[in-house]
C-alpha positions in Angstrom: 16.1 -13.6 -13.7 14.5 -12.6 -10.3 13.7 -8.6 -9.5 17.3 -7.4 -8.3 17.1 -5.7 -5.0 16.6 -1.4 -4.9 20.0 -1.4 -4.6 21.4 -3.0 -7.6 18.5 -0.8 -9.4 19.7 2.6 -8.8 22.5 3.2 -10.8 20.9 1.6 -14.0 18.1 4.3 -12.5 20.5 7.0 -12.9 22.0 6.1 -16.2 18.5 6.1 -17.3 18.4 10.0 -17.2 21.7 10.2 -18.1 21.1 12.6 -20.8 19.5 15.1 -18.8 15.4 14.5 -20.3 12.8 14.7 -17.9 11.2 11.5 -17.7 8.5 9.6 -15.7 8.7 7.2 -13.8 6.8 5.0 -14.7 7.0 3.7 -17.6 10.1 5.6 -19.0 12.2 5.0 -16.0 11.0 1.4 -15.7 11.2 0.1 -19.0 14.9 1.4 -19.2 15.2 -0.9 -16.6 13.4 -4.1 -17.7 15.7 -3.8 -20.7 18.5 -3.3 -18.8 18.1 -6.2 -17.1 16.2 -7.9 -19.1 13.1 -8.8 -17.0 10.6 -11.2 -18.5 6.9 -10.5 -18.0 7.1 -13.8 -15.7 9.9 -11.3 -13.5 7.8 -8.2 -13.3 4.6 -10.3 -12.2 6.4 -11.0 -9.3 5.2 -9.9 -6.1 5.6 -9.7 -2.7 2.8 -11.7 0.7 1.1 -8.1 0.5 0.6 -8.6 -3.5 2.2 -5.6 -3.8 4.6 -5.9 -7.5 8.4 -6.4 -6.2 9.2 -4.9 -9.2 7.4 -0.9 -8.7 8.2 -1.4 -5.2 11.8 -1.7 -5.4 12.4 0.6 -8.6 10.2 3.5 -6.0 13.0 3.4 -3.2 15.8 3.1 -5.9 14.0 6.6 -6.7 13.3 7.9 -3.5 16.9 7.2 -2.3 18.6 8.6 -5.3 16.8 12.2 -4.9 17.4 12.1 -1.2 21.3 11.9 -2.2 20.5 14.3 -4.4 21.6 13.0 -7.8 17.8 12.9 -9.0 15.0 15.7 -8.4 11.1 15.1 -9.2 10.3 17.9 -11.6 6.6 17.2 -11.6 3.7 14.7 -10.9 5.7 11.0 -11.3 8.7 13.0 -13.5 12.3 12.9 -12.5 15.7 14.1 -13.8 19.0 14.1 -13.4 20.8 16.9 -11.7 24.5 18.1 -11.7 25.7 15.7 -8.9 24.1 12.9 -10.8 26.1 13.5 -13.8 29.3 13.9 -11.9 28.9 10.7 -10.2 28.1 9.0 -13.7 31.1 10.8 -14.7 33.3 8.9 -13.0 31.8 5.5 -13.9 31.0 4.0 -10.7 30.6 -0.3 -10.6 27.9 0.1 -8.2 25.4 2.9 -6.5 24.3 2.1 -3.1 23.2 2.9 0.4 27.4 3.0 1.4 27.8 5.3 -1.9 25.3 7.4 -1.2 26.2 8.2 2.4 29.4 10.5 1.5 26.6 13.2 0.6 25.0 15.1 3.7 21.6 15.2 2.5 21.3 11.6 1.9 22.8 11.3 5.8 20.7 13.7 7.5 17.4 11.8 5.5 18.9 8.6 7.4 19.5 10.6 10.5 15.8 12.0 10.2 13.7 8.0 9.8 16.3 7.0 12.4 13.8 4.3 14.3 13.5 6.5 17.4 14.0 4.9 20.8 10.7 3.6 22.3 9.9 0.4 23.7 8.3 -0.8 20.7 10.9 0.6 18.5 14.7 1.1 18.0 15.6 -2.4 17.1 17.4 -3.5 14.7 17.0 -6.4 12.3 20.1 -8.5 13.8 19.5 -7.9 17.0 19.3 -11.4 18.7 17.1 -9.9 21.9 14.5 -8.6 19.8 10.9 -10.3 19.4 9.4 -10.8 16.3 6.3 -7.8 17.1 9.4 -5.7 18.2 11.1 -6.3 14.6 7.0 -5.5 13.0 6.5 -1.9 15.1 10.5 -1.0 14.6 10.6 -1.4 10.8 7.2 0.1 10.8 7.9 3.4 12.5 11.2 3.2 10.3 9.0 3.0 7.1 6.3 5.8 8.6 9.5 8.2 9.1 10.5 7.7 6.1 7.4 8.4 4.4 6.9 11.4 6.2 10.5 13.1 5.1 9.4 12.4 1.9 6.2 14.1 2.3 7.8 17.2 3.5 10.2 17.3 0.8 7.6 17.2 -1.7 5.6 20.1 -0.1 9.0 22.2 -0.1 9.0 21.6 -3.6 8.8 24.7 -5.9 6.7 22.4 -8.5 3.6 22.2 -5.6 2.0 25.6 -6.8 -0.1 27.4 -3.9 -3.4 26.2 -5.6 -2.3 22.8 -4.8 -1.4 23.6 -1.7 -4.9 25.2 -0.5 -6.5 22.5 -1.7 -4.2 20.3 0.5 -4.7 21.8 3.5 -8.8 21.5 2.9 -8.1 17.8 2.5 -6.2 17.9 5.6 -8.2 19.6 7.8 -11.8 18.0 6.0 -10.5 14.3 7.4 -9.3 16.0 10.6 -13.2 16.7 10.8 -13.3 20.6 10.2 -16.0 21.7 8.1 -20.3 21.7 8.5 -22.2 18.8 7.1 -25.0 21.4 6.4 -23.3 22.9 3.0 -20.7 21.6 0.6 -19.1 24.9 0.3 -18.8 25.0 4.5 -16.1 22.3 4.0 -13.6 23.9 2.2 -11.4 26.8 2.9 -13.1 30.1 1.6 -10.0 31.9 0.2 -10.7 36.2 1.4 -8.8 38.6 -0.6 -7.8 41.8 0.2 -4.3 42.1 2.8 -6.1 41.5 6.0 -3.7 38.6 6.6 -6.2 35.9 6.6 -5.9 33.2 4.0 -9.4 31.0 4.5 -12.2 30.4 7.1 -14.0 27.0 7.8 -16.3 25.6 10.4 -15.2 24.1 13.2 -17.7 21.3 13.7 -20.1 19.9 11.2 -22.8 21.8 12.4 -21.0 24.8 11.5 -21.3 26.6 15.2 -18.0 28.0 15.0 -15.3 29.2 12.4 -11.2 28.7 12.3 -9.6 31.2 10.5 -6.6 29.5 8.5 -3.2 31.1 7.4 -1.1 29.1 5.3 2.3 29.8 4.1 4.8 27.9 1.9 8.1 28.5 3.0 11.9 27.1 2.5 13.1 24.9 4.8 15.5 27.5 5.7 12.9 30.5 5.9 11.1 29.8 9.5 8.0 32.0 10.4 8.5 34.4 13.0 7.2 36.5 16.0 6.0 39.3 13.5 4.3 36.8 11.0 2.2 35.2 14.0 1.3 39.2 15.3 -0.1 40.2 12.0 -2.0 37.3 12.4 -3.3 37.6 15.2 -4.6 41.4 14.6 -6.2 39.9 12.1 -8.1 37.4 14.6 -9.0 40.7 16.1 -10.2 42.6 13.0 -12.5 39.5 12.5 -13.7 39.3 15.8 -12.5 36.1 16.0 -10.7 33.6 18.7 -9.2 30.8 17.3 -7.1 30.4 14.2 -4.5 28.0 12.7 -1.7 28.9 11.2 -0.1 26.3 8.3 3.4 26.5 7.0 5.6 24.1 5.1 8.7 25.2 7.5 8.9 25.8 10.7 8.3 28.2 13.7 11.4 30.3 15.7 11.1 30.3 19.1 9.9 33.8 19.6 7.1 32.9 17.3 6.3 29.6 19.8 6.6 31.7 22.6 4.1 34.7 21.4 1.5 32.0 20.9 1.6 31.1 23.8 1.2 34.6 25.8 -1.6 35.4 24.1 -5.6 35.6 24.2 -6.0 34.1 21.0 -6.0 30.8 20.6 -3.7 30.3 17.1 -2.3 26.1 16.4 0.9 26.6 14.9 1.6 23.7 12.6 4.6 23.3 11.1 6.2 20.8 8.0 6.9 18.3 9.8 3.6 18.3 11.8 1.9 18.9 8.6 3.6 15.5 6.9 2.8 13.6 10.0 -1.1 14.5 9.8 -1.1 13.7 6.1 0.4 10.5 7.0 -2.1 10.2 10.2 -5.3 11.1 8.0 -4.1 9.6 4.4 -4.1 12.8 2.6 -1.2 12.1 -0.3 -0.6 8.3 0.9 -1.8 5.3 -0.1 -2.5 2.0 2.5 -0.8 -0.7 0.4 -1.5 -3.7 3.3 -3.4 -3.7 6.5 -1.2 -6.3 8.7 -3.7 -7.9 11.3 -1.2 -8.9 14.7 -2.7 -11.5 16.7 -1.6 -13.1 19.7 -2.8 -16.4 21.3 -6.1 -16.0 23.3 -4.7 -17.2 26.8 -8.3 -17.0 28.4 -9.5 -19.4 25.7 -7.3 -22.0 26.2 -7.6 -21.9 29.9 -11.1 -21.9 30.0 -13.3 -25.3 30.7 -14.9 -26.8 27.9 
C-alpha cells in the first residue's frame, strides 16, 4: 500500500507509546508503524519531487502535531513519550486522530493560531482559493511552513531537556553566522563565559577584526516568566562596570513593556531579543534547521522574447 497521509499516522503514532516507554523516533516509533501498516520496502522508498522520503516526512508532522496537542512530549534528542492526555485519549478508543480531533485542545489551537499565514500580499491564501496565482499558493504555504518551524523552534528552547550548556553554545552559533566574532583567533568567536555575579554572561567581538566587544546576557526562561525592567538595569550597570556600550540581551521568553521601554531611555545601547526573535534568527541563519530543497521560481524572460533576432 501507498505511505498513508500524517493524518491517518498519528493515532497508530500514539498507540505506539502507549505503554508509557520513552522511545525514538526513529526507528522505534517508525517501525511500529511500518508494521502497523504493513509498509513494504517498495512503500517506504517512496518519495516525494524534492527526494525527500514521504515516509519520515509524514511520520515528522504526525509527531510534531501530536506534541503540539499535547498528547506527546520530546524527552530528549529524537525521544518522545506519551503523556497523561495521551493516555486519556487512547482511553477512550478513538477510530481516528486528526487535525479536527486535535483542535478541542487549546494548545494545539493557539500553535494553529500562531503559523496562521499572516496577511501580506504574497501571503494569506488559501489552497482553494480560486483567485489565487500559483507563486501566491508557493510564498503562502511557504511562510505557513516557516511559522511553523519557528513555533517549533521555540518550544524546543523552552524545553527543560535543553541544559544551559546547550544553550550557550546556541547562542555562539547564532550570533557566529550573524557575523559576530574576529577572524584573528578561534577563541574570539565564541562567547567567553565570565564568572563571578557581575551580571554578564559572555563577551565577543563585534566584527572580525575584533575592534569592538558585545557583552551578551542570556537567560532561559518559561514562556510565562517574562524579563523585566530590573533584569535589563542590572544589566546595564554591568555595561557600566565594564566600561562598555553595547550589549545584547538573549532570553528564551519575552520582554514586559517596562523592560522595552527602559531600553530605550537609555545611554547604552542593549538589543533585546526575545524567543520568538531568537527562533526566527535560527530559522534566518540555519542554526538547528536543515534546507531540505532549494525551489528555483522563474518567470518568462519578456525582454527575450521581444527582442530582434
Amino acid at each position: 500500500m501507498a505511505v498513508p497521509d500524517y493524518q491517518t499516522l498519528m493515532l497508530p503514532v500514539l498507540e505506539s507509546l502507549a505503554d508509557g516507554v520513552t522511545r525514538s523516533t526513529y526507528p522505534e516509533v517508525t517501525d511500529h508503524i511500518t508494521k502497523h501498516f504493513h509498509l513494504t520496502e517498495e512503500d517506504l522508498d517512496e518519495r516525494f519531487s524534492s527526494g525527500q522520503p514521504a515516509f519520515y516526512n509524514r511520520t515528522q508532522w504526525a509527531v510534531t502535531y501530536l506534541g503540539k496537542a499535547g498528547l506527546i512530549a520530546r524527552v530528549g534528542r529524537g525521544k518522545v513519550a506519551i503523556t497523561d492526555r495521551g493516555k486519556d485519549v487512547l482511553a477512550t478508543k478513538p477510530d481516528r486522530v486528526d487535525v479536527n480531533y486535535l483542535r478541542r485542545f487549546p494548545e494545539f489551537e493557539e500553535f494553529r493560531t500562531k503559523t496562521r499565514v499572516r496577511d501580506t500580499p504574497a501571503a494569506g491564501v488559501s489552497a482553494i482559493d480560486p483567485e489565487a496565482n500559483p507563486e501566491e499558493l508557493l510564498y503562502g504555504t511557504y511562510e505557513s511552513l516557516r511559522q511553523a518551524v519557528e513555533v517549533d523552534i521555540l518550544d524546543r528552547l523552552q524545553s527543560d531537556s535543553v541544559s544551559w550548556a546547550f544553550f550557550e553554545q546556541l547562542v555562539v552559533d547564532v550570533l557566529v553566522r550573524m557575523g559576530f566574532g574576529s577572524d584573528v583567533e578561534e577563541t574570539s568567536r565564541r562567547v567567553t563565559r565570565k564568572g563571578g555575579d557581575d551580571g554578564i554572561d559572555g563577551v565577543i567581538d563585534e566584527d572580525r577584526l575584533g575592534l569592538d566587544a558585545v557583552y551578551v546576557q542570556a537567560k532561559r526562561y518559561a514562556k510565562t516568566s517574562p524579563v523585566g525592567r530590573p533584569a535589563l538595569q542590572a544589566f546595564a550597570g554591568s555595561l557600566e562596570g565594564q566600561r562598555a556600550s553595547k550589549g545584547v540581551f538573549i532570553t528564551t521568553s519575552h520582554f514586559t513593556g517596562e523592560a522595552e521601554d527602559y531600553v530605550k531611555r537609555i545611554s547604552k545601547r542593549i538589543v533585546l531579543i526575545d524567543g520568538k526573535t531568537l527562533a526566527r534568527l535560527m530559522y534566518e541563519y540555519g542554526v538547528g534547521v536543515r534546507t531540505r530543497r532549494t525551489l528555483d521560481v522563474k518567470r518568462v524572460d519578456e525582454a527575450y522574447f521581444e527582442g530582434d533576432v
